[in-house]
Structure formats: structure tokens, C-alpha cells
C-alpha positions in Angstrom: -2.5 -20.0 -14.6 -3.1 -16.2 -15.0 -6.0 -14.6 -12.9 -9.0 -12.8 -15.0 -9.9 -10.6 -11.8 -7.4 -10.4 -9.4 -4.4 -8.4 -9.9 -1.0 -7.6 -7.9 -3.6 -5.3 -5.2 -7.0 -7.0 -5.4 -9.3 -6.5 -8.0 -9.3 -2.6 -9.4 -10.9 -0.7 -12.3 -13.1 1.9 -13.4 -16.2 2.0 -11.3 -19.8 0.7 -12.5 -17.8 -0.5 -15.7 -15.3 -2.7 -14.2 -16.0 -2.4 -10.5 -19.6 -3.1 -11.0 -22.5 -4.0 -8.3 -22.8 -7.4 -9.9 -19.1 -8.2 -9.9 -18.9 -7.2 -6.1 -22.3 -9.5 -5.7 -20.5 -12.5 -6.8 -16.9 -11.2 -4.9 -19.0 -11.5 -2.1 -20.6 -15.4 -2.6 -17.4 -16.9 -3.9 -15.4 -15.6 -0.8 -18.0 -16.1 1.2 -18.2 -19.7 0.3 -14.2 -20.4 0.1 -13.9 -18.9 3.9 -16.6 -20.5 5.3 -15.0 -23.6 6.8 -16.8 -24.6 10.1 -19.5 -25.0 11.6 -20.7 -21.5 13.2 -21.5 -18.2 12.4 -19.0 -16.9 9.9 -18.7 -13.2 9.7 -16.6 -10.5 7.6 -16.0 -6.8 8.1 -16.2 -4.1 5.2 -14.3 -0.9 5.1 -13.8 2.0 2.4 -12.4 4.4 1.7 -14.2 7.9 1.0 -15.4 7.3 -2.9 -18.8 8.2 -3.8 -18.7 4.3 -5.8 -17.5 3.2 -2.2 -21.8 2.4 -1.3 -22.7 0.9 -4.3 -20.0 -1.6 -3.7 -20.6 -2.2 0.4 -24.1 -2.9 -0.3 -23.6 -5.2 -2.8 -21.1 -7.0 -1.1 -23.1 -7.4 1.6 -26.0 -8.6 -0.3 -23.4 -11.6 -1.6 -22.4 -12.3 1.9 -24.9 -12.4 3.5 -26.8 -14.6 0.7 -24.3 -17.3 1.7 -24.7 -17.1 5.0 -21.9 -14.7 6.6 -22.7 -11.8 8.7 -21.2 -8.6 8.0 -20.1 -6.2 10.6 -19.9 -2.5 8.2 -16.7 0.1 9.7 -17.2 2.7 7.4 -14.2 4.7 6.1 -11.4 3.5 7.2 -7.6 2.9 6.4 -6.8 -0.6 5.0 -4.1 -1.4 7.7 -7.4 -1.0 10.5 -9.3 -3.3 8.1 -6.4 -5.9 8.5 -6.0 -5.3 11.9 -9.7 -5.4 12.7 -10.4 -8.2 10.8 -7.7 -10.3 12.9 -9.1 -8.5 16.4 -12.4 -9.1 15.8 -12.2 -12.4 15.1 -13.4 -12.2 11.8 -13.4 -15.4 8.2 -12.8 -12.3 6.0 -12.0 -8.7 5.8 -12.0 -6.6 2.9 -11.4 -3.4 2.1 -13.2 -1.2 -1.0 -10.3 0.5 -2.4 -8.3 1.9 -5.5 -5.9 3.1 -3.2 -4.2 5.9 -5.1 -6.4 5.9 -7.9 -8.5 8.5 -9.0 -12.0 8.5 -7.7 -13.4 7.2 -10.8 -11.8 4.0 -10.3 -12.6 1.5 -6.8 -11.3 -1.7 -5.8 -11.9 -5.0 -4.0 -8.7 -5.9 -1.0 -9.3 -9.0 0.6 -7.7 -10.1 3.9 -7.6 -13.4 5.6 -8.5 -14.1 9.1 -4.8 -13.6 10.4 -5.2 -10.2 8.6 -3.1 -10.9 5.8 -3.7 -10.7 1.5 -4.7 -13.7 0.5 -2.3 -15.7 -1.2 -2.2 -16.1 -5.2 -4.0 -20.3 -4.5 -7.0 -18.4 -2.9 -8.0 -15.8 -5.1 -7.8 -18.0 -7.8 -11.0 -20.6 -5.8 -12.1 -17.2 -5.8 -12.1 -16.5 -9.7 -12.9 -20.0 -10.5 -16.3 -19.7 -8.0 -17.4 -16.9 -9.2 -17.5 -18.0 -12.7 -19.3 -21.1 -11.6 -23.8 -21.6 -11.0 -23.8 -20.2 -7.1 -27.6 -20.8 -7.1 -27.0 -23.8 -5.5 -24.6 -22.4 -3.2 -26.9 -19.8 -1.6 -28.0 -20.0 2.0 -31.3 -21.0 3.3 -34.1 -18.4 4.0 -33.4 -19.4 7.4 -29.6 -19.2 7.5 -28.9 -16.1 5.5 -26.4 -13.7 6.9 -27.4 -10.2 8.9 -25.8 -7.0 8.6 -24.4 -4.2 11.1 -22.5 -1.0 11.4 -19.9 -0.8 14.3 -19.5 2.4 15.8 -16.1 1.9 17.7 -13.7 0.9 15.4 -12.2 4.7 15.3 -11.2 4.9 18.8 -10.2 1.2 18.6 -7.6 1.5 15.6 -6.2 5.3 17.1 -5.4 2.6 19.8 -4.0 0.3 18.1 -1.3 2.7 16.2 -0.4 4.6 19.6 0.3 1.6 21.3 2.6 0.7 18.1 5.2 3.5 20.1 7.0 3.3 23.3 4.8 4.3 26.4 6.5 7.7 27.3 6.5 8.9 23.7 5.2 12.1 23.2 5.1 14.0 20.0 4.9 17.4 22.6 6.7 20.3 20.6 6.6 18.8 17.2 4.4 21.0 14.8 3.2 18.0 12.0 1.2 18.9 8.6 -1.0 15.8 7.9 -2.3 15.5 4.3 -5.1 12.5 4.3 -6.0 12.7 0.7 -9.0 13.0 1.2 -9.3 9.6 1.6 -9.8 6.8 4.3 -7.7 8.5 6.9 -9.1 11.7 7.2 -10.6 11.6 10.9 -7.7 8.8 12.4 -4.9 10.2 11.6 -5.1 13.7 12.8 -6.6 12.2 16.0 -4.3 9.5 16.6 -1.3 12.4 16.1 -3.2 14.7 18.0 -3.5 12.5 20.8 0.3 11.8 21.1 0.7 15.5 21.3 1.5 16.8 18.5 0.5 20.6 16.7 -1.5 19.1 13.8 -2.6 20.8 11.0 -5.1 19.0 8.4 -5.3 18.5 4.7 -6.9 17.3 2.7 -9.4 16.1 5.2 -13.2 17.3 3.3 -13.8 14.3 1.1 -16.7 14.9 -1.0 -16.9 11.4 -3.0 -15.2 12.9 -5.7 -12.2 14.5 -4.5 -10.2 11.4 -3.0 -6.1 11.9 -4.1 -7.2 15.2 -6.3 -4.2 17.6 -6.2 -3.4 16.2 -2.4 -1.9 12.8 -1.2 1.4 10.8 -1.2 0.8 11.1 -5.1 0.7 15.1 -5.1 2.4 16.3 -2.2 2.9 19.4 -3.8 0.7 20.9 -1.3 1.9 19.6 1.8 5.3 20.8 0.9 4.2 24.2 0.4 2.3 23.8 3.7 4.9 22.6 5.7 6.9 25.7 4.7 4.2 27.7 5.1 3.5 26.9 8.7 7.0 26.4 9.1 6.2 23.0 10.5 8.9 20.2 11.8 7.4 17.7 9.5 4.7 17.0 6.8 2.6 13.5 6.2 0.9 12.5 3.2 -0.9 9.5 3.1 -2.6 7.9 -0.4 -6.5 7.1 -0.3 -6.3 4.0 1.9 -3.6 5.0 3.9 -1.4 2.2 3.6 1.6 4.0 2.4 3.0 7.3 3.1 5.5 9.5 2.3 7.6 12.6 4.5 8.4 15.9 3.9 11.2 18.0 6.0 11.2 21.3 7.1 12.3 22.5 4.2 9.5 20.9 2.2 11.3 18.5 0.3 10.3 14.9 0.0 11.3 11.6 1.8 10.3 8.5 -0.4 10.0 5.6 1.0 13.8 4.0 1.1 14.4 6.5 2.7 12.1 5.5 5.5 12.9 2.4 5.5 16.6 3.0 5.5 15.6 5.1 8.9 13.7 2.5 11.0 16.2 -0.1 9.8 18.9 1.7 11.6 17.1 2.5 14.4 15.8 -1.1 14.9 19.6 -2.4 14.0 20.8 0.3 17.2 17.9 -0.8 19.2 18.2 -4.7 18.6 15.0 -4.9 17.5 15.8 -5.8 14.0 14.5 -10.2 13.8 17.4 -10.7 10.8 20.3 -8.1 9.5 18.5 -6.8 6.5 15.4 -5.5 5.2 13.1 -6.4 2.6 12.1 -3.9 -0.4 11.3 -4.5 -4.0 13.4 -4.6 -7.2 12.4 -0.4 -7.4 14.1 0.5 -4.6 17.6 2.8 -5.3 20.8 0.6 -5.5 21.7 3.5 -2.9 19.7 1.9 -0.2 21.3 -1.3 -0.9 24.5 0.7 -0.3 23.9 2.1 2.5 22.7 -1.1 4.1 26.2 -3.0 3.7 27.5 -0.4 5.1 25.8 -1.0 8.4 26.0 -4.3 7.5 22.7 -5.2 6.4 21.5 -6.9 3.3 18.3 -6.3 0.9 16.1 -8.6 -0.3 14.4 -8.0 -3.4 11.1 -9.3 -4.4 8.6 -8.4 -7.3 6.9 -5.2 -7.3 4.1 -5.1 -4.4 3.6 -5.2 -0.8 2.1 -8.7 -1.2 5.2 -10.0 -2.4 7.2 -8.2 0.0 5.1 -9.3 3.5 5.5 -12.8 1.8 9.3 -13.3 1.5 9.7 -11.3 4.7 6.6 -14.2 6.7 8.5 -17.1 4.6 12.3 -15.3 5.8 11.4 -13.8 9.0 12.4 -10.4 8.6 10.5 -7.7 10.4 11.1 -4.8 8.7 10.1 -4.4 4.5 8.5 -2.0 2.4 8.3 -0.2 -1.0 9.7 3.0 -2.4 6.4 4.2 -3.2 5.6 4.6 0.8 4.1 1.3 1.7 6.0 0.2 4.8 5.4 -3.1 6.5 6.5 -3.0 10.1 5.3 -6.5 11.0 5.9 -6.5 14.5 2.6 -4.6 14.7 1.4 -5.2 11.3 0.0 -7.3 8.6 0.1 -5.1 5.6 1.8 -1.6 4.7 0.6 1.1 7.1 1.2 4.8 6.1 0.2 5.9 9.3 1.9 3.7 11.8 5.1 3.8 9.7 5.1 7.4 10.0 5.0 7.6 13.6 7.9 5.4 14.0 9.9 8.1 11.8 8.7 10.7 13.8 9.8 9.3 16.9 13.6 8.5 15.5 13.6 12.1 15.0 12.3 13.0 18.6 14.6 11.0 20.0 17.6 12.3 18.4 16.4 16.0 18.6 17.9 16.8 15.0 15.3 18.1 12.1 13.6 15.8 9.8 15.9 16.7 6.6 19.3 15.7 8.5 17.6 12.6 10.3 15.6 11.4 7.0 18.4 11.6 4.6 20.1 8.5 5.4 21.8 8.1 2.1 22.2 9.7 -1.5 20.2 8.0 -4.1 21.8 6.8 -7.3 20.2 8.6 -10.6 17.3 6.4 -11.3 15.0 7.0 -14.3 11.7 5.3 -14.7 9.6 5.8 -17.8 5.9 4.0 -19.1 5.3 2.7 -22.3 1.8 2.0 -23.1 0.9 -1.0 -25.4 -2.5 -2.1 -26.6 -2.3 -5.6 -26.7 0.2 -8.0 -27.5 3.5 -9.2 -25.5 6.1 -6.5 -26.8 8.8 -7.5 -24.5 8.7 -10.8 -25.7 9.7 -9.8 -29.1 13.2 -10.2 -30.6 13.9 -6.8 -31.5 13.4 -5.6 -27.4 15.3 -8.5 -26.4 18.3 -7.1 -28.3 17.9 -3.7 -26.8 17.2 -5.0 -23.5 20.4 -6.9 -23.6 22.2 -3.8 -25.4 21.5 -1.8 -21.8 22.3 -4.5 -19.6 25.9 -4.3 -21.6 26.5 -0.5 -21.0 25.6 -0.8 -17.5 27.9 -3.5 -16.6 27.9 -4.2 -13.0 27.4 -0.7 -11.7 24.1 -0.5 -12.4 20.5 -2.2 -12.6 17.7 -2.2 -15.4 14.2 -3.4 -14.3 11.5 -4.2 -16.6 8.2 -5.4 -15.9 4.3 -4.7 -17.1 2.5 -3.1 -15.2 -0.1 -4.7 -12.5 -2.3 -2.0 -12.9 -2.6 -0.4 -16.0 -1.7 -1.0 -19.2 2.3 0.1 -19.6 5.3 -1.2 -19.5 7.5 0.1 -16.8 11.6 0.7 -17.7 13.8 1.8 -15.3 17.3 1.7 -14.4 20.0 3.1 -12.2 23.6 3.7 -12.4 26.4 6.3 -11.3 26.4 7.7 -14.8 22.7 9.7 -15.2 23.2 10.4 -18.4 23.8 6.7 -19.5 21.1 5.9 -17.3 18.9 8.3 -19.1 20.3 6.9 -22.3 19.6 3.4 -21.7 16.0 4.0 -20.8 15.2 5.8 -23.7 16.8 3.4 -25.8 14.8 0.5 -24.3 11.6 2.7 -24.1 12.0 2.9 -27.9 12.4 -0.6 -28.5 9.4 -1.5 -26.5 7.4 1.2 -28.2 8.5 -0.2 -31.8 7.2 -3.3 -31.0 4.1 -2.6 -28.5 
């Protein structure tokens, strides 16, 4: 059964046309309603991140809570790993994050998390869906037992906390000078603080949201500008986290980028060196470069591959009990501490790999040469192209070239409205070849 709201991250669209006051209103009853399950006060936290759409949301939420009878304790902006986290320490139903994540600030989105702190699974949002298309009239609360509403003025200090405390007790970033770009998003007052607090040299940017400017020219998307930072200030090290913090990516010294299997490929060996590693392998999705797969035989690791997004990846690695998982886009689940990809946590276990080996970020956080991998997006208006005959045949036709030296991954997006082509292989200009070839095909037909 498909989902009409929910997608692979929530629910997500263009603001006031999409993401509209009266679709949050009935977000809030019908999860409201599905988590309240006993009999006491029920209560959920709200964060955001720094879009100007981000109040129209809250305070419709909160109107749809709190109409069913759930108290709602408001963080402000804030990442979505402290939502998770919070949601889970402060004994919360329900936390949920307002969100597009990487998205421009025209678009917002609704991240809900369980009680344990986790995204709800696929069964849940889908009582969701069906609620909210139902009559809630008769669902509402009494005048008497409708819900109240309060900001919480701690839950800075409490998640800078929480992601030092993710670090050995004698680390110290002392000496290391660290570029932090926050996109102007949900990050911008934790992060510096948190890194500042460990002893670092930080330098800020992206840290002046104005409602409007949230991922604009800054980010894990556009780290253009850290790089050039990082070589500006000479600096050990440059971070750039996405809107809602909950990925990140690296840049060296020399300002050249670190995606996220390459991250992962650190803390895995680390953790494998360390014993700290639950199972002999890691968990990543099927975008992440055959080179990481590699590189993990040959410590004697394996990779599991799930479908594109962190969801899918916490979920095999709760059902499999693997510790350590992530995507190449930056999101990095580290689930010893926690329950969903966080950019900023992640980041410092990178940063003290490198501190403890004494040897610069480009030498440390190039485990591995990537294989050529080319990824292009075909956009369809309607339809099921890749269900077609004709891209059937091509699909097959590239899966014939590569033989067994290669991979070809083809999926629609979660998000948008493309199809997403990519393979990998020795060979870049097959690679190249074969994508373009499929690209066609699925553009012939879309």
C-alpha cells in the first residue's frame, strides 16, 4: 500500500502549498491520537530548524496536539539528532522535528520520532495517513482535557552535553583550528559551542539565519565556501552540516572534500582497532562506492546494503545489530549514542581519529580510492517509465557491459520527481557510457 503523505524522510514539500497549516493541524491529531496509549498525560516535543515557514507550522502543530489532549514542550531551533535524543530523555509519546533538511527554504517538512527516539516505522505512518483522512471531530479532547503548551529553555546546554559526552573523557580538540559551516540552519548556536567547548579554534559560517537563507550558497550541499575558508584560515579541518544537522560532510587542509564513505570507512576502522565495532561490517546504502566495499574486505569487514535512506539503514542495522551505518551523502548513524544520523556527533568522532593519530585530515580521511561513479536525474511527469519495455532493454544492455566489475543502481526518487541512474565501474568511460545510455532510455519513455 503506497503512502499519500509520507515519504522516505517524513512528509516534505513546498511550504503553505504542500506543507500547509491545515496539513500540520491534522499531522498533529492523527499522531497525537495513534501515540496516545495510556492512561496519563501524554506529551511531545517540537523542534525546527531556522525557516521562516518553520512558525506557521509549530503553531499549528501544536494547536492539533494539544486539541487531542497532548502537551507540547516547544525547543526551538534545533538539530534533528537533539530532537531524537530529547524526545527519548525527556520522556516524551512523540517528537518531531519541522524540517526539509537540505531543501531550500521554500520547502519545510514534518520528521516524526517515536518515544525510543527512532523514525517511525512504515505500519505507523500509514495509521497516521489513514487518521488523518478520517472525521477527527469526534476524536478531539474535552474542554477540560485539552493539551497545554511550553517553551523549554535548557535543551541547548543539554544536547552540547549530550554530543561531548559521545567522546572519551580526556579528549581535547586543544590545537586543532576547525571551520564549522552550519547552513544556516538548526545548528547554528550548538555546534560552534559544543566544538568550542572541547577546545577547539572555531570559526563560524554560515551561522546568521534570516528565515530565508537556510542551505543558500553554504552547507554540506555547497561547501564551496568552507573549502575556500578552510584554506583561507589555513585551518586543520572544515565542517559542513545540512539544515537539520543530521548529516555532514569534511573538508581537509587542503580544502578538498570528504563524503561520507569516506567517514564511515574512518570510524569503522577505528572502532574495528578499538574493539568497539558490535559485528565485522558496516551498514550503508546501495549509493555508496564499490571502493568502500573494497576497502572493507580488506580489513575484513563486510557492507550491507539497504535502500536509499537513513531509515532504512538504522533499520537493518536495529534488526542485524550493527553499530556503525550511514549514507554517502553525510548521514552517519553511530548507534551506540544515537538514534538517527548525526552530522555533528559523527564529526567529532572523525576529528578525534585524527587527534589521536597526529597526522592531517587529507592523509587520515582518505581511507580508500573511490571507483568512477556517475549519477545523473531524469525528470518524468507522470507515468512509470522504468517499467516500460524499451528501458528494460537498456537497463539490461548496461548490466551486460559491466559484467561483474561494476554496479548500476536505479531507483525514483523519494523526494522529487526524477529518476536517479548511476553506476560504477573501473572503466569511467563505460561507466559514463552506460549512464547515458540508460538516462536516454528512461527519458524516451518518461
Amino acid at each position: 500500500m503506497s503512502r499519500k503523505f509520507f515519504g522516505t524522510d517524513g512528509i516534505r514539500g513546498l511550504a503553505n502549498k504542500v506543507i500547509t497549516p491545515d496539513l500540520a493541524l491534522k499531522v498533529g491529531q492523527a499522531a497525537g491520537i495513534v501515540f496516545q496509549t495510556g492512561d496519563y498525560r501524554h506529551r511531545v516535543v517540537i523542534g525546527k530548524d531556522t525557516r521562516l515557514s518553520g512558525y506557521m507550522i509549530e503553531y499549528a502543530m501544536v494547536a492539533g496536539f494539544t486539541s487531542v489532549g497532548m502537551d507540547v514542550l516547544l525547543l526551538g531551533p534545533m538539530p534533528t539528532p537533539a530532537v531524537a535524543m530529547l524526545t527519548r530523555s525527556m520522556r516524551a509519546d512523540l517528537g518531531v522535528m519541522i524540517s526539509a533538511s537540505h531543501n531550500a527554504f521554500e520547502d519545510n517538512g514534518i520528521k516524526l520520532f517515536g518515544p525510543q527516539g527512532f523514525k517511525l516505522s512504515d505500519e505507523v505512518e500509514r495509521q497516521i495517513e489513514v487518521l488523518m483522512e478520517s472525521d477527527l471531530g469526534s476524536k478531539l479532547a474535552t474542554s477540560s482535557s485539552l493539551g497545554r503548551a511550553r517553551r523549554v529553555d535548557d535543551v541547548r546546554a543539554r544536547y552540547v552535553e549530550f554530543a561531548k559526552h559521545t567522546l572519551p573523557r580526556n579528549m581535547s580538540f586543544e590545537g586543532m583550528r576547525v571551520v564549522i559551516d552550519c547552513a544556516n540552519g538548526a545548528a547554528y548556536k550548538v555546534a560552534p559551542e559544543a566544538l568550542w567547548e572541547l577546545g577547539a579554534e572555531v570559526f563560524s559560517v554560515g551561522v546568521d539565519p534570516d528565515g530565508f537563507n537556510i542551505n543558500r550558497n553554504v552547507g554540506s550541499t555547497a561547501p564551496q565556501a568552507l573549502a575556500q575558508k578552510v584554506r583561507e584560515l589555513r585551518a586543520d579541518i572544515g565542517i559542513a552540516l545540512d539544515g537539520d544537522a543530521d548529516r555532514v560532510l569534511i573538508v581537509d587542509e587542503h580544502g578538498h572534500l570528504v563524503d561520507g564513505d569516506q567517514l564511515m570507512a574512518v570510524v569503522a576502522q577505528d572502532w574495528r582497532e578499538d574493539g568497539k565495532l558490535s559485528r565485522p561490517g558496516i551498514v550503508a546504502t546501495v549509493m555508496s562506492n564499490l571502493g568502500l566495499e573494497r576497502y572493507l574486505a580488506s580489513l575484513g569487514l563486510s557492507l550491507a546494503r539497504t535502500p536509499v535512506g537513513d531509515r532504512y539503514v538504522l533499520e537493518h542495522m536495529r534488526e542485524h545489530g550493527y553499530n556503525v551505518g550511514g549514507e554517502q551523502s553525510g548521514h552517519m548513524i553511530l548507534s551506540d549514542y544515537c538514534t538517527t544520523g548525526d552530522g555533528l556527533v559523527a564529526a567529532m568522532q572523525v576529528m578525534a581519529v585524527v587527534k589521536r593519530r597526529g597526522k592531517p585530515v587529507s592523509e587520515v580521511c582518505h581511507a580508500f580510492d573511490p571507483l568512477p561513479q556517475i549519477l545523473k536525474n531524469v525528470r518524468f511527469k507522470g507515468g512509470k517509465p522504468l517499467e516500460t519495455a524499451s528501458v528494460a532493454k537498456a537497463i539490461q544492455a548496461a548490466k551486460d557491459k559491466l559484467g561483474g566489475e561494476g554496479r548500476l543502481v536505479i531507483r525514483p526518487s523519494g523526494t522529487e520527481p526524477v529518476i536517479r541512474v548511476m553506476a560504477e565501474g573501473d572503466d569511467r568511460a563505460l561507466v559514463e557510457s552506460i549512464v547515458d545510455d540508460v538516462c536516454e532510455a528512461v527519458a524516451a519513455a518518461a
